[in-house]
Kinemage of the C-alpha trace (Angstrom):
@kinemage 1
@onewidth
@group {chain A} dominant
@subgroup {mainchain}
@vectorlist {calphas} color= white
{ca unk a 1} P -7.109 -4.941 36.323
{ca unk a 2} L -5.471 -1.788 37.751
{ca unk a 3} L -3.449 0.605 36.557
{ca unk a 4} L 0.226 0.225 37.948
{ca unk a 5} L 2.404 3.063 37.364
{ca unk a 6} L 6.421 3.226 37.363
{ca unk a 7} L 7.717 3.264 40.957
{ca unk a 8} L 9.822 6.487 42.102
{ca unk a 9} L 13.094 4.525 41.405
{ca unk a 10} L 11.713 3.280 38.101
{ca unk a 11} L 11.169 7.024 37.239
{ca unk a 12} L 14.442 7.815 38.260
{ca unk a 13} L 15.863 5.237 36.293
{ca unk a 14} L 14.416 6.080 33.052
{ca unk a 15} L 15.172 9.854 33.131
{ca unk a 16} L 18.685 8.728 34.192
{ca unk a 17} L 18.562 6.521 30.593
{ca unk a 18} L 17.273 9.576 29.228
{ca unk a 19} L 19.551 12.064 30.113
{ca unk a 20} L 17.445 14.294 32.132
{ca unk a 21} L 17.532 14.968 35.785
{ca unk a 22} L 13.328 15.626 36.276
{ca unk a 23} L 9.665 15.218 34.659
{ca unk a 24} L 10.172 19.188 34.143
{ca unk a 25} L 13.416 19.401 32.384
{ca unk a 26} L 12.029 16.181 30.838
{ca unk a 27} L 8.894 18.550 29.079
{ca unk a 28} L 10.572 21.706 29.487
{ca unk a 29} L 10.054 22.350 25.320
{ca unk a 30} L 6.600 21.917 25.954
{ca unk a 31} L 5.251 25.594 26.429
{ca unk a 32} L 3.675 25.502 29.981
{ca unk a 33} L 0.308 27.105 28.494
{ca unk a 34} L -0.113 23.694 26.873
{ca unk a 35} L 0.786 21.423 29.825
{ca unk a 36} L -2.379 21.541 31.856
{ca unk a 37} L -5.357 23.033 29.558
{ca unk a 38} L -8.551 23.601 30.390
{ca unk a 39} L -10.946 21.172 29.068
{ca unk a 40} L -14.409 22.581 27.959
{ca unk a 41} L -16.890 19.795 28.409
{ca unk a 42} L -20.188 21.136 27.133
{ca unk a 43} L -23.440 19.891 28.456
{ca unk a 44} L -24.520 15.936 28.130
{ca unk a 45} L -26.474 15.846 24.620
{ca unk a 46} L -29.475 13.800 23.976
{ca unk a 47} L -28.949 10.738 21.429
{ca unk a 48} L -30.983 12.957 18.744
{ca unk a 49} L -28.767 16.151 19.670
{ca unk a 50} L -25.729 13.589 18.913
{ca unk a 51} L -26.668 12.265 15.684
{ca unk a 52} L -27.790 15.546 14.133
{ca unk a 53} L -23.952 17.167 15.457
{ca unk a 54} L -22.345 14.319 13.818
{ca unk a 55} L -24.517 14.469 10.343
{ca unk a 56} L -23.824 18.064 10.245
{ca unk a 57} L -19.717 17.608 11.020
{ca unk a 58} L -20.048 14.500 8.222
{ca unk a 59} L -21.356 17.030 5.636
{ca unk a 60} L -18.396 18.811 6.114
{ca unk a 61} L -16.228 15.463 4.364
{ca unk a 62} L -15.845 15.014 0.330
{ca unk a 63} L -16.576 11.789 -0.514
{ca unk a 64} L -14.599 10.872 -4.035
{ca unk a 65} L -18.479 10.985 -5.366
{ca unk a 66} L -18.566 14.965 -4.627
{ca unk a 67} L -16.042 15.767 -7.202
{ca unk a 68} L -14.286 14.613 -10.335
{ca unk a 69} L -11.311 13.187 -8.767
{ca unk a 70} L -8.099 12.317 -11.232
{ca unk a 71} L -5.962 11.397 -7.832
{ca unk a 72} L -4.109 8.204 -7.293
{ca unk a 73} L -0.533 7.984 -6.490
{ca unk a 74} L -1.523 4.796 -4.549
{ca unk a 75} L -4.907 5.333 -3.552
{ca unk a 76} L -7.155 4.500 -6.200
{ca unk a 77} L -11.262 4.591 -6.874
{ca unk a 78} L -12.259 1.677 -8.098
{ca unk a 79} L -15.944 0.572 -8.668
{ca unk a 80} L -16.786 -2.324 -6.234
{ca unk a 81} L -19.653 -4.531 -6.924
{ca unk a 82} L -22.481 -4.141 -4.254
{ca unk a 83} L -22.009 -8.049 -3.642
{ca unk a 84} L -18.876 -7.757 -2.401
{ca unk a 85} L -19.585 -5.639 0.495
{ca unk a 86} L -22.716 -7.759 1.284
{ca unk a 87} L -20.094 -10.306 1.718
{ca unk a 88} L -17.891 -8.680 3.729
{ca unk a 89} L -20.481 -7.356 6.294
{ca unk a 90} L -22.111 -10.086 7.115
{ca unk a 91} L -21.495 -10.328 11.151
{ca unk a 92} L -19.928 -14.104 11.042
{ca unk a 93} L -17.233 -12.388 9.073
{ca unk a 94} L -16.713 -8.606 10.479
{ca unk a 95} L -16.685 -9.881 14.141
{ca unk a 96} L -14.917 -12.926 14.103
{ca unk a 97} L -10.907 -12.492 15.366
{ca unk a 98} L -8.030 -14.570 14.744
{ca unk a 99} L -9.206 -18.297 14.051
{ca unk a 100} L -7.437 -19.854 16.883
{ca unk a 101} L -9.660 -22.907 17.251
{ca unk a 102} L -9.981 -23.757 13.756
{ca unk a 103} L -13.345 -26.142 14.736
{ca unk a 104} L -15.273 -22.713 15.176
{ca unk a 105} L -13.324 -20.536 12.089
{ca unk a 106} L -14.230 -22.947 9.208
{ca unk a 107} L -15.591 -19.822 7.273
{ca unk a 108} L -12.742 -17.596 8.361
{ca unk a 109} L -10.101 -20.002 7.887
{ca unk a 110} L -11.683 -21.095 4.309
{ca unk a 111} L -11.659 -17.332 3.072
{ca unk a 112} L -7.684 -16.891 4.143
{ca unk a 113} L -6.681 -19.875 1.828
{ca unk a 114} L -9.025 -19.103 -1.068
{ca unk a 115} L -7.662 -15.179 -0.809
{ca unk a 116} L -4.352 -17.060 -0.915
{ca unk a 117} L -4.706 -19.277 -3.708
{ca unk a 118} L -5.970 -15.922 -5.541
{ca unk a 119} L -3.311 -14.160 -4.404
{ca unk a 120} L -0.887 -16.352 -5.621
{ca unk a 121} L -2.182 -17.142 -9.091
{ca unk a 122} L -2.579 -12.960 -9.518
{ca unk a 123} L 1.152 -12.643 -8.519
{ca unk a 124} L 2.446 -15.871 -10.509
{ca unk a 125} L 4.360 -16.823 -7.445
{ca unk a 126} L 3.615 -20.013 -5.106
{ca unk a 127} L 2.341 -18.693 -1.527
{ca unk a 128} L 0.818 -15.489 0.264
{ca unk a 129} L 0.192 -14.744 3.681
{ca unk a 130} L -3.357 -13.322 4.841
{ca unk a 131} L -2.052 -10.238 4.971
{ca unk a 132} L -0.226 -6.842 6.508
{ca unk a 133} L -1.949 -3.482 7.512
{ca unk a 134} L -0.916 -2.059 3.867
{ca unk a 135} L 1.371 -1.783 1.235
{ca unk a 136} L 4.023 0.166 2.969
{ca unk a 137} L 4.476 -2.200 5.750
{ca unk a 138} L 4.280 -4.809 3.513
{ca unk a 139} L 6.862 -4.228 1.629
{ca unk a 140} L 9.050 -3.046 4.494
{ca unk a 141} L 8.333 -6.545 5.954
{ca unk a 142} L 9.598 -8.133 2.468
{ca unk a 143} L 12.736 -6.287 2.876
{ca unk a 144} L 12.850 -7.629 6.441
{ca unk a 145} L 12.732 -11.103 4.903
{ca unk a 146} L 15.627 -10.723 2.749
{ca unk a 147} L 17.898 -8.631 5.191
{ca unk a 148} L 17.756 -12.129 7.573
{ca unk a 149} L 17.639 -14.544 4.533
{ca unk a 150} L 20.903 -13.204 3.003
{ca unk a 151} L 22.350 -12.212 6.336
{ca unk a 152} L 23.075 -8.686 4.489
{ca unk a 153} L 23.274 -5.412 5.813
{ca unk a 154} L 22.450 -3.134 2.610
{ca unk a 155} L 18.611 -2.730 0.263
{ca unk a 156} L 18.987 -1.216 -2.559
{ca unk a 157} L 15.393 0.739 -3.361
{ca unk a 158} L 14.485 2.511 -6.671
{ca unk a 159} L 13.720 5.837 -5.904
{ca unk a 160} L 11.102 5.570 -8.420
{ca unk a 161} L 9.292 3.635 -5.315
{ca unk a 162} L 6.578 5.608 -3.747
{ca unk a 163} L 8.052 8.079 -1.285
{ca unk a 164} L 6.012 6.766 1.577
{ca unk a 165} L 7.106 3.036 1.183
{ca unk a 166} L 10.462 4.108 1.095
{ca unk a 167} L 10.006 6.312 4.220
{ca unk a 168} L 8.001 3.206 6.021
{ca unk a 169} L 11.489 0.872 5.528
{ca unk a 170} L 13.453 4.016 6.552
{ca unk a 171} L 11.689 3.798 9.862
{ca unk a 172} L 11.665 0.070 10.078
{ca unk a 173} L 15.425 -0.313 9.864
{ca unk a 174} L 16.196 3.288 12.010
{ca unk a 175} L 18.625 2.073 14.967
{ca unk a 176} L 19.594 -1.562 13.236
{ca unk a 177} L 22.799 -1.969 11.532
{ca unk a 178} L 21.107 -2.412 7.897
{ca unk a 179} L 20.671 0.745 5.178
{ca unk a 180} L 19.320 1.839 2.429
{ca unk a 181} L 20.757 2.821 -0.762
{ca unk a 182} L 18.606 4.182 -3.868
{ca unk a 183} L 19.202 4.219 -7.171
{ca unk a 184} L 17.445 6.888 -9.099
{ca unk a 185} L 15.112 7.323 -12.806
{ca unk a 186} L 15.579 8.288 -15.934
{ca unk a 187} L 14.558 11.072 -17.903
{ca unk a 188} L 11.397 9.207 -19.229
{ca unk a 189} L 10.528 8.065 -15.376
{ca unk a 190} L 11.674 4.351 -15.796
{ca unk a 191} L 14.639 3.350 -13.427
{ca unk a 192} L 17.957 3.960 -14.540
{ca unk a 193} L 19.733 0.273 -15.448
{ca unk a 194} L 23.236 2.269 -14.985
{ca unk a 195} L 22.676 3.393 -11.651
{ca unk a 196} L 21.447 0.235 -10.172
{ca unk a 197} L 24.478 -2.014 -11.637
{ca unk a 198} L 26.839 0.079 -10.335
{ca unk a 199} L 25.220 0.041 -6.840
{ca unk a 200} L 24.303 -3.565 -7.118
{ca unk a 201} L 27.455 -4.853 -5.006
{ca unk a 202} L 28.004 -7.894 -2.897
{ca unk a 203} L 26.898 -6.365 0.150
{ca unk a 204} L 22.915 -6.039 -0.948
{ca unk a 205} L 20.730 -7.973 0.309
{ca unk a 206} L 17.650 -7.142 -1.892
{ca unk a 207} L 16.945 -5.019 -4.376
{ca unk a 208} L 13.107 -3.523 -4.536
{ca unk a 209} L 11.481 -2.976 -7.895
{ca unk a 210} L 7.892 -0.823 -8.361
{ca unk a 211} L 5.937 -1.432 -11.657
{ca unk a 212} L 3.833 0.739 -12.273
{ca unk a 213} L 6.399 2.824 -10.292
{ca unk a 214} L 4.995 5.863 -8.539
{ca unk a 215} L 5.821 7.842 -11.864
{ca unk a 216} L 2.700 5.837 -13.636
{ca unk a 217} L 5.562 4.000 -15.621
{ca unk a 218} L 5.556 0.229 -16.402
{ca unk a 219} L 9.374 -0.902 -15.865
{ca unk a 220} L 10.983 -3.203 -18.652
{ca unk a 221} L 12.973 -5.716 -15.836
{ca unk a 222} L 14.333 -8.063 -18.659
{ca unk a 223} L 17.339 -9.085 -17.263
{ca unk a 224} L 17.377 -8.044 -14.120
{ca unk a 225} L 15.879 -11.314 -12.027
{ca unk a 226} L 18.921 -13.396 -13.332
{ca unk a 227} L 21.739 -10.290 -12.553
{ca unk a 228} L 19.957 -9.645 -9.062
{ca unk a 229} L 19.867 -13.566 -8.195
{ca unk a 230} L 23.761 -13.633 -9.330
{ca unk a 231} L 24.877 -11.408 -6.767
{ca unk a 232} L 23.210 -13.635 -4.280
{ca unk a 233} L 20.506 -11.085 -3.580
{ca unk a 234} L 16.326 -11.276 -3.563
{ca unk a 235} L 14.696 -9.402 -5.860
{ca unk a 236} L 11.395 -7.618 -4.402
{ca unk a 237} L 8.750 -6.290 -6.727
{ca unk a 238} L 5.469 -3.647 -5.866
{ca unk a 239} L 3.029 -2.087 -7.785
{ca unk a 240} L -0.769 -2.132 -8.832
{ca unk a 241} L -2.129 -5.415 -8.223
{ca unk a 242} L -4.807 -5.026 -11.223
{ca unk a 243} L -2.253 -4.228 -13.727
{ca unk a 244} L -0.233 -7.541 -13.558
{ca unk a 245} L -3.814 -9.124 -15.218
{ca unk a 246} L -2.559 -6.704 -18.231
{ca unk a 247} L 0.925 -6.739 -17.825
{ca unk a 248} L 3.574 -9.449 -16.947
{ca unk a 249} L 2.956 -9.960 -12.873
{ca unk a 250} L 5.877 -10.582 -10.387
{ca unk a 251} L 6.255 -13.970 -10.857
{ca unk a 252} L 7.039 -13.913 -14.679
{ca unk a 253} L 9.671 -10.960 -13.760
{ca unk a 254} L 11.602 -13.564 -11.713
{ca unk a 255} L 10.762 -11.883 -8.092
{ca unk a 256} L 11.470 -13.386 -5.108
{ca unk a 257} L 8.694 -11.691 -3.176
{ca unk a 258} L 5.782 -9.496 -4.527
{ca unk a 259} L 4.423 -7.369 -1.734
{ca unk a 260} L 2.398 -3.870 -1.868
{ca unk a 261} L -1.102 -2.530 -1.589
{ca unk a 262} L -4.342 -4.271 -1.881
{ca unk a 263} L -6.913 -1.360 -1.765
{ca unk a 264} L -7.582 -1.511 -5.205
{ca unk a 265} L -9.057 -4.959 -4.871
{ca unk a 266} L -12.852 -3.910 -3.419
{ca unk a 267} L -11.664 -1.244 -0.979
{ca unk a 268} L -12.720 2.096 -0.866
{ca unk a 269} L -10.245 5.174 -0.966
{ca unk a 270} L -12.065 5.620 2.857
{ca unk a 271} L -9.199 8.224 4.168
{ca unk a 272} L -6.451 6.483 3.651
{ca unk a 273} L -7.503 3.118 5.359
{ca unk a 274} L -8.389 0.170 6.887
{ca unk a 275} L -6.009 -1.068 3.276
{ca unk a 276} L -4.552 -4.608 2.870
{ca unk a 277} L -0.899 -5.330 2.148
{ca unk a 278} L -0.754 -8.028 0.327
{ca unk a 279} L 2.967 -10.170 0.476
{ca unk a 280} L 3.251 -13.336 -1.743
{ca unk a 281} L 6.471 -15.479 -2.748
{ca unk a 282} L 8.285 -18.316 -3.879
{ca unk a 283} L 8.002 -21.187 -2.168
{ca unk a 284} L 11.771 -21.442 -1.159
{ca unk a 285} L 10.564 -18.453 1.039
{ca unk a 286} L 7.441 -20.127 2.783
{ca unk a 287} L 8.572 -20.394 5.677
{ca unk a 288} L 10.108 -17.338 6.110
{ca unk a 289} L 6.966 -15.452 5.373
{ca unk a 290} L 5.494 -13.427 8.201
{ca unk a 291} L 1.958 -13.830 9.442
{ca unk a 292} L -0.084 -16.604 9.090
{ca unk a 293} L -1.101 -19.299 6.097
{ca unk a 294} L -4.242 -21.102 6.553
{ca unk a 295} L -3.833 -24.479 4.536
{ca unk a 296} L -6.233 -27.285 3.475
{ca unk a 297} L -6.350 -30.820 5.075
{ca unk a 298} L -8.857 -33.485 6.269
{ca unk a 299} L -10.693 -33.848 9.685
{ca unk a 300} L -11.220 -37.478 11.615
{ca unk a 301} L -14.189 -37.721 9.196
{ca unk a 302} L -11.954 -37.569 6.255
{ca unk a 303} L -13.810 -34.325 5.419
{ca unk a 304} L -12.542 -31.220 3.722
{ca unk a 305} L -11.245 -28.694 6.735
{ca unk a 306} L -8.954 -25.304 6.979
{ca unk a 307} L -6.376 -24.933 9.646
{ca unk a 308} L -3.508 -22.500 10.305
{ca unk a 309} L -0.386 -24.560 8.466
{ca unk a 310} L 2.029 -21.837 9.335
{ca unk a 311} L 2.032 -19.196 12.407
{ca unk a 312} L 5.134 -16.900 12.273
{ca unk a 313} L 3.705 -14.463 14.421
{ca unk a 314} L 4.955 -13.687 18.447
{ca unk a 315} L 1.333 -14.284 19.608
{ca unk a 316} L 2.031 -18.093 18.462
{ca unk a 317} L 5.333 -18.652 18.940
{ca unk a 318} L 8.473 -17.204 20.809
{ca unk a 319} L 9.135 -13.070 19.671
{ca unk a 320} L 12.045 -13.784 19.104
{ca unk a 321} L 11.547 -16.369 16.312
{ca unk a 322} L 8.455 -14.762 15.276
{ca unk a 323} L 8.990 -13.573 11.202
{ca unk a 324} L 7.450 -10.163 12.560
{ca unk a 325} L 5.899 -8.765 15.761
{ca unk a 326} L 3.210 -7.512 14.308
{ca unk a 327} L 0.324 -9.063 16.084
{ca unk a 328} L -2.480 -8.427 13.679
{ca unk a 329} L -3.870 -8.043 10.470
{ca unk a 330} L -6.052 -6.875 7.839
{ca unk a 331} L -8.094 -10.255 7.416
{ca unk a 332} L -11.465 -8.389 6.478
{ca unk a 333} L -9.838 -6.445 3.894
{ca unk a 334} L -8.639 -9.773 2.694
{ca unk a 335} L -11.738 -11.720 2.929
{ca unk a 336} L -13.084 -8.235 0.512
{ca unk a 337} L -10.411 -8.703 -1.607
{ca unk a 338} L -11.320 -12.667 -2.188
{ca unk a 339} L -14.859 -11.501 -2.267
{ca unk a 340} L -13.681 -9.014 -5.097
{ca unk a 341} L -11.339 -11.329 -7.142
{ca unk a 342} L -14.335 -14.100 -6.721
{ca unk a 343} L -17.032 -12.104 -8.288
{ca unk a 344} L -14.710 -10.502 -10.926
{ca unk a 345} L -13.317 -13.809 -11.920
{ca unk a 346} L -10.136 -13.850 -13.932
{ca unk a 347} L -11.956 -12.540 -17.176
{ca unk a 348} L -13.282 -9.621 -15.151
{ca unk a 349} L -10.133 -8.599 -13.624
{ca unk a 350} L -8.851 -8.432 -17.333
{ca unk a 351} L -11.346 -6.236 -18.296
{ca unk a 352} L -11.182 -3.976 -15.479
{ca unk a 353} L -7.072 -3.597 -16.123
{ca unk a 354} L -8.080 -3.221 -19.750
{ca unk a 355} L -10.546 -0.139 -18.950
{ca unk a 356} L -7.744 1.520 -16.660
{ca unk a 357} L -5.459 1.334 -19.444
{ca unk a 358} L -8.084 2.650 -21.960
{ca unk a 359} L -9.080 5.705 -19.764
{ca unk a 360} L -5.513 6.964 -19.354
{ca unk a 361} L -4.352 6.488 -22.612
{ca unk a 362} L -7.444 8.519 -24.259
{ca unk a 363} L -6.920 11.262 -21.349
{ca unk a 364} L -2.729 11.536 -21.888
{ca unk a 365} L -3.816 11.515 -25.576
{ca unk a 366} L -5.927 14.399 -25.102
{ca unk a 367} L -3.775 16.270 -22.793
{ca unk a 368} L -0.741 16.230 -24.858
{ca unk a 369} L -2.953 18.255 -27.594
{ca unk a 370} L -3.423 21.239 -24.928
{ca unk a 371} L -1.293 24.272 -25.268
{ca unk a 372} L 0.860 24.991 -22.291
{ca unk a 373} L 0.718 20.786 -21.244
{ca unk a 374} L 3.950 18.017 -21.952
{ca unk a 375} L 3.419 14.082 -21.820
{ca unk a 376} L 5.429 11.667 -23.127
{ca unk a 377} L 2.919 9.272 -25.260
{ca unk a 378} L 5.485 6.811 -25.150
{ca unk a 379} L 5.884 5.513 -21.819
{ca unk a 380} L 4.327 2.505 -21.453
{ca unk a 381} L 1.664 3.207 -18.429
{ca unk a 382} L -1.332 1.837 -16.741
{ca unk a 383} L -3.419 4.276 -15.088
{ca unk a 384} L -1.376 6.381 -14.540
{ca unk a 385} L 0.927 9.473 -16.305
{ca unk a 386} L 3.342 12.178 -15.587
{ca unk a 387} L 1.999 16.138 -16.808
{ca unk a 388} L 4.247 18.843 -17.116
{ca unk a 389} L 2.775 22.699 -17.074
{ca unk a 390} L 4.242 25.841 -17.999
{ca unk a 391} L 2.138 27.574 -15.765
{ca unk a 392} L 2.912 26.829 -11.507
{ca unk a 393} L 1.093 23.394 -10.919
{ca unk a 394} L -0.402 24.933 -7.412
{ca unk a 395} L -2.048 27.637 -9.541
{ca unk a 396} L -3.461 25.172 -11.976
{ca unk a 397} L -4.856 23.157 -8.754
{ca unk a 398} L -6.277 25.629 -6.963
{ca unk a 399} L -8.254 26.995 -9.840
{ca unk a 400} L -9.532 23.730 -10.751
{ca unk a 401} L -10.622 22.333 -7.082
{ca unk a 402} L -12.544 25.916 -6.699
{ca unk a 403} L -14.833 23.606 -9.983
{ca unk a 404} L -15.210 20.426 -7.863
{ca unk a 405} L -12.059 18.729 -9.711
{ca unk a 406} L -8.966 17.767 -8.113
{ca unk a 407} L -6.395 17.420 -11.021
{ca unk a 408} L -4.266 15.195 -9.762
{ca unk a 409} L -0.652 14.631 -7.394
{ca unk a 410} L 2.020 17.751 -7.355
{ca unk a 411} L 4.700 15.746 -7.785
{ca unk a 412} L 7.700 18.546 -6.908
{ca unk a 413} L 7.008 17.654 -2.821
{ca unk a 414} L 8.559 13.743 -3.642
{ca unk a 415} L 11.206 15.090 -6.548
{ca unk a 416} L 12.034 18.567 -6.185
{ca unk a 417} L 13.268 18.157 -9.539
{ca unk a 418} L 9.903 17.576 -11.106
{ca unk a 419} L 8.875 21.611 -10.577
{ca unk a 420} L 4.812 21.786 -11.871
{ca unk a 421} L 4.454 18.408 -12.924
{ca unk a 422} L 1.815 16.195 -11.333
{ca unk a 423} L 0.869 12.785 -11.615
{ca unk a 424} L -3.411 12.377 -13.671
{ca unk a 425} L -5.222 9.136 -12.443
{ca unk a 426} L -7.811 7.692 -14.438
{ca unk a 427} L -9.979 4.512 -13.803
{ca unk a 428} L -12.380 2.721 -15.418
{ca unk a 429} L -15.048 4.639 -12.910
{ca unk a 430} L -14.569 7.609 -15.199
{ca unk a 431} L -16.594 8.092 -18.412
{ca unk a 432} L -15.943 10.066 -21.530
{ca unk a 433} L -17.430 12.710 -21.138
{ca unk a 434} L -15.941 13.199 -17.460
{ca unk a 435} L -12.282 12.757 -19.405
{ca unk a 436} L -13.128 15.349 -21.553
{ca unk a 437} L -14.493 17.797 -18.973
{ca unk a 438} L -11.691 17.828 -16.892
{ca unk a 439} L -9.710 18.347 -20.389
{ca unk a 440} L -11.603 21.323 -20.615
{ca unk a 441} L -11.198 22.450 -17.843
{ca unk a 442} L -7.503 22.519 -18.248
{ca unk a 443} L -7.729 24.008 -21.246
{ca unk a 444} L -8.441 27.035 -19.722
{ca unk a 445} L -6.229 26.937 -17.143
């Protein structure tokens, strides 16, 4: 098919729109040095030549096995059994697209409802999609879902909600009617219950929840389901999906939805991506979830079979009663996470949350014994903690990473507030003695 461009009186048209009266005046910030460069193509390369120029630029990356990494802010190393990416690569599963004919995607189609069903019973909530592109969108979706529900124009966020999710539902709601309102922390980094009732008015659609917030703190809700459901709003709850196998998940809180990232369910750190947003709810919400729900049922044969039950996305139905526009998904990072959840099995996932919790409690335990280092031993946390220097935090940092250990998150850049505190990671892929080297390390820092 051909390229088409815009016509003359198109072109005009749109710079008319624009408020511009040419192309030129249209890129005039653009210095004119940059407009036209010249492009350097070097000579064609043999496929040897290639390889060797991309191993050497590779060796140039850190992989999170180079160096004793205590980062998280949610991104997290977990150990993934071998099996599970076995499962995952296996070509019937990594090339297959959207099941449309469910006759050929049996295997697909089987995988979405079992990463369902585990996604459900891990959330204690009724249904889950199959799935967003990560936690951020997710959860800006979720919000999405109870702006139209409650036919409100306001979300109230806790700003102890990771930075970028709350920038991701900025940008999703930039140019519509609806805003956001936050509600900010307390001293000890759990949200403050004052603040949010006196911003909880009629007006709110939603209010959205993080535990473990971003601060490494697990929130005390009691209460809050019943007061958020009396003023007629949806209560949306994030966090760490392997903590709520240690700690009370969504569903026991009283949320409506429970949406946020999936990475730490078989997925490597990998840059920042491909992640999985996983979105799960009641089931007075079903059918207001967007995406797609494969559900059980019975061929001719009266045989076990998979099918899509629900389609809420524009490539199935009409945009505009499509639940979101968003025309794909992350279904291989679900199918990993099923893989993961499957070979784990409930007792596993247990164990892993109970190692997380075990590693940072021994490593905020030992920190809060160095001179010149503040934690508070007791906020109830995860895997996560807030550290407080005396000394600048990018000092600290820089020192360290010159040893191969990156100390953790500068937290200042999110909460100005926060001057040279940072936010320590530790999961069950770290031993003892790499706790107490990094402990060490800080000790003469």
């Amino acid at each position: 098919m051909p390229y088409i461009p815009h016509t003359d009186r198109e072109r005009k048209a749109i710079l008319k729109e624009i408020g511009v009266s040419s192309l030129e005046d249209l890129i005039g910030s653009i210095p004119a040095s940059l407009r036209e460069p010249k492009t350097a193509v070097s000579p064609a390369l043999s496929e040897l030549e290639v390889q060797k120029r991309i191993q050497f630029l590779g060796l140039k990356n850190l992989a999170v096995s180079d160096v004793l990494s205590f980062l998280g802010a949610g991104s997290y190393d977990h150990y993934i059994p071998p099996a599970v990416q076995e499962v995952a690569a296996r070509q019937e599963f990594s090339t297959a697209y959207t099941p449309y004919q469910p006759e050929a995607s049996q295997g697909t189609l089987q995988v979405i409802f079992e990463y369902q069903s585990l996604m459900a019973e891990l959330m204690g909530l009724s249904a889950s999609n199959a799935s967003h592109y990560d936690g951020a969108t997710s959860l800006a979706e979720a919000v999405i879902v109870a702006l139209k529900h409650t036919d409100r124009k306001k979300i109230l966020i806790a700003r102890s909600l990771h930075p970028h999710y709350r920038e991701v539902i900025g940008t999703y709601l930039n140019g519509s009617p609806c805003h956001i309102e936050t509600f900010g922390f307390a001293r000890g980094g759990d949200f403050d219950r004052e603040d949010f009732e006196k911003k909880l008015t009629p007006e709110v659609a939603g209010v959205v929840f993080q535990t473990p917030n971003f601060l490494g703190i697990v929130e005390d809700l009691s209460g809050i389901a019943d007061r958020v459901h009396a003023n007629g709003s949806l209560m949306i709850l994030s966090g760490h999906p392997l903590s709520y196998a240690l700690y009370r998940p969504p569903g026991e809180w009283g949320a409506d939805i429970a949406a946020g990232e999936g990475q730490p369910l078989g997925m490597p750190v990998s840059f920042g991506g491909p992640y999985l947003g996983y979105f799960v709810t009641t089931q007075a919400l079903l059918r207001k979830i967007p995406g797609r729900i494969a559900g059980a049922t019975e061929d001719a044969d009266g045989k076990r079979a998979f099918c899509l039950t629900l389609q809420a996305r524009e490539q199935h139905i009409r945009r505009e009663r499509a639940a979101s526009n968003i025309c794909s998904n992350q279904a291989l990072c679900a199918l990993t996470a099923c893989a993961y959840m499957t070979f784990l099995g409930k007792q596993g996932i247990l164990e892993v949350a109970e190692l997380n919790f075990d590693r940072a409690s021994y490593l905020r335990e030992r920190i809060s014994k160095l001179g010149g280092f503040e934690v508070d031993l007791t906020a109830p946390i995860f895997n996560e903690f807030r550290v407080k220097s005396r000394k600048p935090f990018p000092q600290i940092e820089k020192r360290l990473m010159e040893g191969g250990i990156f100390p953790g998150v500068a937290l200042e850049p999110f909460y100005p507030e926060l001057k040279d505190e940072f936010l320590v990671c530790a999961t069950e892929t770290k031993t003892r003695e790499e706790l107490d080297r990094f402990v060490e390390a800080l000790s003469r820092c």
